[in-house]
N, C-alpha and C positions, 0 to 999 in steps of 0.2 A: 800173852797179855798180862800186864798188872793187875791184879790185885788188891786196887788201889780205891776201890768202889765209890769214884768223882766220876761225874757223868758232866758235861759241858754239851751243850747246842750250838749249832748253828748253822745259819740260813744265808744261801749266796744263792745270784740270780744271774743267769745268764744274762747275755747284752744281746744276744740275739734268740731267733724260736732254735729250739732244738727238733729235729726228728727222731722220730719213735725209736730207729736201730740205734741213736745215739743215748736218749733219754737211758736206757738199758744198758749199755755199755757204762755210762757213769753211774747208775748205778750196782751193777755189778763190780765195778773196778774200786768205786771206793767201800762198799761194803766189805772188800776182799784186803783191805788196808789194814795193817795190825793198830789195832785198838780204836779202831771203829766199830762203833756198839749198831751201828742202824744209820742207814741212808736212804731217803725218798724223795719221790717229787711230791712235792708241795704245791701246786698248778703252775695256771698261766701269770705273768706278768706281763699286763697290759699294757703299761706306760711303756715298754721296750718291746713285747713282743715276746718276748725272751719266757723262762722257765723257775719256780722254785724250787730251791731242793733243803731239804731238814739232814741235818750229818748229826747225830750224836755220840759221842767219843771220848776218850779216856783223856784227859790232858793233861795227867801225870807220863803220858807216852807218847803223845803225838797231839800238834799244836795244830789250829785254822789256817796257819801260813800252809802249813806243810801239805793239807788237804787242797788249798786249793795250786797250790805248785803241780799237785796231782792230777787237776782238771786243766791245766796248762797243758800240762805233758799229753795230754788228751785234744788237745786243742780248742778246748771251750774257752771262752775268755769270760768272764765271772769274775762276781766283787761280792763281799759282804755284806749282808743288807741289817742294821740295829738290830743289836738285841740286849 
């Protein structure tokens, strides 16, 4: 990891509910992402049903596209929610 001591957030929301063995799966997989500082769920989202999740990350190394390209490859389908 850099060195770079920038910490960036950010919150993206499933489109649908996730399951438990999934929930864990993303977040093991993106915690295990170089220069991701921390990933959790963040609850329910109501309005979809769906899930939040908090990523904080270096973004002198690794950008929000690329995290959620990651949850793709995973097959969650997720969008970024303001911040």
């Amino acid at each position: 990891m850099n060195n770079s001591n920038q910490v960036s957030d950010m919150i993206f929301s499933s489109i649908r509910k996730l399951e438990h063995d999934e929930l864990l799966l993303i977040e093991e997989t993106l915690a295990a992402m170089e220069c991701v500082l921390s990933a959790h769920q963040g609850g329910e989202h109501h309005e979809h049903h769906g899930h939040h999740y908090k990523v904080a990350y270096d973004p002198s190394c690794v950008d929000s596209h690329a995290i959620l390209e990651k949850l793709k490859e995973l097959g969650v389908e997720a969008r970024m929610i303001g911040l």
